[in-house]
N, C-alpha and C positions, 0 to 999 in steps of 0.2 A: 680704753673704752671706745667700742666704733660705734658710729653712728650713720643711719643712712638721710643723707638727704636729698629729698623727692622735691620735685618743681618741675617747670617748662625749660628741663635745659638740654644741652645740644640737639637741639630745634631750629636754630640760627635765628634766634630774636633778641637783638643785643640788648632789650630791658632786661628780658630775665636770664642773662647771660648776667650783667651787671650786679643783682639780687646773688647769685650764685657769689661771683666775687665777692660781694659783702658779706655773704654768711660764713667764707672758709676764713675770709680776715677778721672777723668774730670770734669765731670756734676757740674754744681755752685750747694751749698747748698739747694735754695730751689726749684729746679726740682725735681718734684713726679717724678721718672723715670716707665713706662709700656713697658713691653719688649716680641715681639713677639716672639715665641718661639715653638722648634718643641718638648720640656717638658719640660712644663711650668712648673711642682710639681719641678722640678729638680732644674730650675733656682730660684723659689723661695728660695727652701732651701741652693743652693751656693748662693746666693748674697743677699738674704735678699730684693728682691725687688717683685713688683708685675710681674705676666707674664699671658701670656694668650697666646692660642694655634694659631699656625699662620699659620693654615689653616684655622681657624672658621670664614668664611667669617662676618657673622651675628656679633659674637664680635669682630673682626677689625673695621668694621663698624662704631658702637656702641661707642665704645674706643674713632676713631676719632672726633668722633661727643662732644665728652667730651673732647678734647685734645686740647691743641694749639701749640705745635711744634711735628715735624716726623721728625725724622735722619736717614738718611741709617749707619746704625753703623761702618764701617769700611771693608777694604779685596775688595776683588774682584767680587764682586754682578754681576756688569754692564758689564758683558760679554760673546762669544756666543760660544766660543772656546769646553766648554765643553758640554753646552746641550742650544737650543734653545729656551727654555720654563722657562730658570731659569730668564736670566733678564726681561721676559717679566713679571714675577711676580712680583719683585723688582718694577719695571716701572710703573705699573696699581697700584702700592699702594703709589706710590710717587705722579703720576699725579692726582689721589683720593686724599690722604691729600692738594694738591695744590688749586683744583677746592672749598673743603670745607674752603678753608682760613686759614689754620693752614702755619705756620711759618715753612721752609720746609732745612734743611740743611743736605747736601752730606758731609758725614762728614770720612776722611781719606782713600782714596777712591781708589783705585789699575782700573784703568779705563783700557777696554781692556784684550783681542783681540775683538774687534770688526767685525767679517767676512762678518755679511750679511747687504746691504744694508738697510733693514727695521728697525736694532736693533739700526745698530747706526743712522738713521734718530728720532727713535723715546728717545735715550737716549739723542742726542742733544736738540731735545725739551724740555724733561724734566730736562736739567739742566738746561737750561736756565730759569725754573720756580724757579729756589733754592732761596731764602736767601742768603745763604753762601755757598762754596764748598773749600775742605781740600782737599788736593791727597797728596798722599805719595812717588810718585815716578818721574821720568824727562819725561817718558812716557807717564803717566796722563796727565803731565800737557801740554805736547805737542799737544795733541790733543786736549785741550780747550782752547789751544791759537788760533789754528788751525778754532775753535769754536765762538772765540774772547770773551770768557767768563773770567770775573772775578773771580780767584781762590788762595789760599795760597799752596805752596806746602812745607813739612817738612816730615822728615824722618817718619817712621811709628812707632805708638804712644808707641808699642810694646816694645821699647827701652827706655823708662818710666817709664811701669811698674814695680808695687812695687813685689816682688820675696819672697816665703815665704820656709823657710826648709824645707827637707824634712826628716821624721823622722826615722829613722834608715840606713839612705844613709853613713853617715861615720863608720857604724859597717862592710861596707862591705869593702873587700880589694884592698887597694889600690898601685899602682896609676889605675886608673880610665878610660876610653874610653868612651862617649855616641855614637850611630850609629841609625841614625832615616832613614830608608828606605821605601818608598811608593808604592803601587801597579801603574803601569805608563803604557801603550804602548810600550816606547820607553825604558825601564827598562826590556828589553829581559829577556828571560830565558837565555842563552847564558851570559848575560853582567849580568844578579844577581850571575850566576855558579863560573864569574872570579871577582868581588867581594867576595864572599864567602871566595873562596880558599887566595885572598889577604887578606882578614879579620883573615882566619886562621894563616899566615903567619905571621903578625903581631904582633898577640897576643901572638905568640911562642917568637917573636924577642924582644918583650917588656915586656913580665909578667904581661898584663895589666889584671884589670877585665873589661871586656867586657858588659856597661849597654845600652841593646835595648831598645828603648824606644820609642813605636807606640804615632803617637798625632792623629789619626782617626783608632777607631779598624776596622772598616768597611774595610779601604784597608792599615793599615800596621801593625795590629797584625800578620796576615797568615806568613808575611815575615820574621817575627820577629823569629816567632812559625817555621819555615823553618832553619831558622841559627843558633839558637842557639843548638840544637843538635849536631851540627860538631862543634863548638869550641872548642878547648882540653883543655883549662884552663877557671880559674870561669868567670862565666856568669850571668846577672839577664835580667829578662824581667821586666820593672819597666812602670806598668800600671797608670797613675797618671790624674783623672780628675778634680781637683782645675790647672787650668791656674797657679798662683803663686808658685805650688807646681812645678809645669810643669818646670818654668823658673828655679825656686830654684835648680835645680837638675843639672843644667850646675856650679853652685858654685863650684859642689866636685869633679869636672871632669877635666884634662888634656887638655884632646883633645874633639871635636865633628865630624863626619862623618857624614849630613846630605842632606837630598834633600831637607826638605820642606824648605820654606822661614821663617815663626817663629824661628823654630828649630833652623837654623843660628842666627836670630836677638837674641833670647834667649842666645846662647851661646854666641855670642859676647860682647852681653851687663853684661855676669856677666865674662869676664875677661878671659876666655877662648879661648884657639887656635882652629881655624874653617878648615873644608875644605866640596868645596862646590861639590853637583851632582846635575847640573841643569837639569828640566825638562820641563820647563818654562820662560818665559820670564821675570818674576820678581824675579828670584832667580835670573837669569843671571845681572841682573841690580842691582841688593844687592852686588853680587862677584866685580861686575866694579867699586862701588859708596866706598867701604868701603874695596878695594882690598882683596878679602878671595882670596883664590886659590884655585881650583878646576876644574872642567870637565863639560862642556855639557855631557849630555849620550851619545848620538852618539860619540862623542872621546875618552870616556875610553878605555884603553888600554887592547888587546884581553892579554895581558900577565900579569897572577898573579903576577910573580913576580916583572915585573916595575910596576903596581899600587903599588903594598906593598912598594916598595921602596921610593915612591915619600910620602906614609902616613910616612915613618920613618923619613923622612927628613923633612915634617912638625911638624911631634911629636918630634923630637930632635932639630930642629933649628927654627922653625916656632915661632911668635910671636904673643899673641893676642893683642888686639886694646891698644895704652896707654892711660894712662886715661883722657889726651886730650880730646884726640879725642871722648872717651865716655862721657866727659863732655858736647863735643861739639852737638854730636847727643842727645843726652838726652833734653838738654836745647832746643834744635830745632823741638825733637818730641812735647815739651809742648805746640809749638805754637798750635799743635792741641787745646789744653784746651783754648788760649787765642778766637779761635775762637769761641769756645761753651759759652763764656765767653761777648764776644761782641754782639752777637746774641742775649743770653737770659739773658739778665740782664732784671732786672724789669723797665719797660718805669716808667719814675717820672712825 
């Protein structure tokens, strides 16, 4: 049985690079997996699967026509917050595999913001074609009750996955800091200047080494490439595109400083004390659902020094998750698999 699965992959943004990884260690045994892909050479040789370019309208086409299930693979596809043209793409390829009779499942699904009337008229359509639907978060699922749609909701699959070393991370000195910072709007010059200087501060108060660590170079290399020159103590910039390796790197780390959403679930899930800079609506919902502490952007604090103050009191008293509780999230992101599991078993 193949199946194509669609998402934000080889795009170089290690959340949804990560999602990809969790959905092929998902997948029952014998799904062919075809994975559309913005480089496909790339995803071939990371995952060992087949991929094909996912703008080639003519082999999308093709593919579905050979396929019997379509996945939206996971993250935040179906929303219009950041460009109006990204879910209608998502959309037209779901409602295309639906119209052809392929078996069609929404599979871990970050639903929203939905702003314009048309997007989310025609996203409610098109779930209501699914098979199955997975969301990962109380938000998702809110709005497809709202919907009156049948759905599972579980933690995001992300806290699953399997995490691999990375190789020479314990030559470097420790104790350790990661800090993932994103290009944002609302991530001022102004509000990155008194991070900065709180970052410096920090690293003087703790002797930490300080590992930046971009998960989209596109928008958080430059930032990376920006801060680590003022640091006055060791620093790496740690460019890492295997997902497993990605996660593996929160292992050798203290603390984590991040905005993205992975970043956190990364760091949390290997044991790690978090702290969070929302910039969005699903990071702010990862901070409430699994208590990290943190900042909306708009309320970081104009003074270096009470930021620095509030990371030392995380980094000397803060606690990361026990292992409860990562037992618990873990076991609940697999419902994801049991879904891809119920769906695509072979009819007897």
């Amino acid at each position: 049985m193949r199946a194509i699965l669609c998402g934000y992959y080889g795009l170089g943004n290690g959340g949804d690079e990560a999602l990809l990884a969790s959905l092929l260690q998902m997948l029952p045994e014998h799904i062919q997996p075809l994975v559309l892909s913005g480089n496909p050479e790339q995803t071939r040789d990371r995952y060992g699967v087949a991929a094909i370019q996912r703008r080639d309208a003519i082999a999308v086409l093709q593919a579905m026509r050979q396929s019997q299930v379509f996945i939206w693979g996971g993250g935040s596809l179906i929303q219009d917050a950041t460009s109006a043209l990204s879910p209608l793409y998502y959309i037209g390829l779901m409602q295309l595999a639906q119209r052809l009779g392929l078996r069609t499942i929404a599979w871990a699904q970050g639903i929203g913001p939905l702003l314009r009337p048309q997007t989310r008229w025609l996203a409610r359509q098109t779930f209501q074609g699914c098979t199955a639907i997975s969301v990962r978060d109380r938000g998702s699922a809110a709005l497809l009750s709202e919907w009156g749609l049948p759905f599972t909701l579980s933690p995001d699959p992300v806290w699953a996955m399997e995490s691999r070393p990375v190789e020479g991370l314990w030559n470097l000195p420790a104790p350790r800091v990661a800090v993932n910072l994103r290009s944002h709007a609302k991530l001022t010059p102004a509000r990155l200047t008194h991070l900065t200087q709180a970052l410096i501060s920090f690293q003087k108060a703790t002797q930490t080494c300080i590992l930046l660590v971009p998960f989209q170079r596109s928008q958080d290399l430059a930032i990376a490439e920006q801060i680590q020159p003022q640091l006055p103590g060791e620093s790496k910039i740690l460019i890492l595109e295997d997902p497993a390796q990605l996660k593996g790197v929160f292992r050798g780390v203290e603390m984590a400083i991040a905005m993205r959403l992975h970043g956190l679930i990364m760091a949390a899930a290997e044991e790690c004390r978090c702290f969070a800079l929302s910039y969005d609506p699903k990071v702010t919902q990862l901070m409430q659902d699994v208590e990290i502490p943190g900042w909306e952007l708009e309320q970081i604090p104009t003074d270096p020094n009470q930021i620095c103050q509030t990371w030392l009191d995380c980094y000397a008293n803060g606690d990361p998750l026990s292992l409860d509780q990562l037992r618990f999230l873990t076991d609940r992101a697999l419902i994801h698999q049991e879904v891809l599991h119920t769906v695509l078993e072979p009819k007897r």
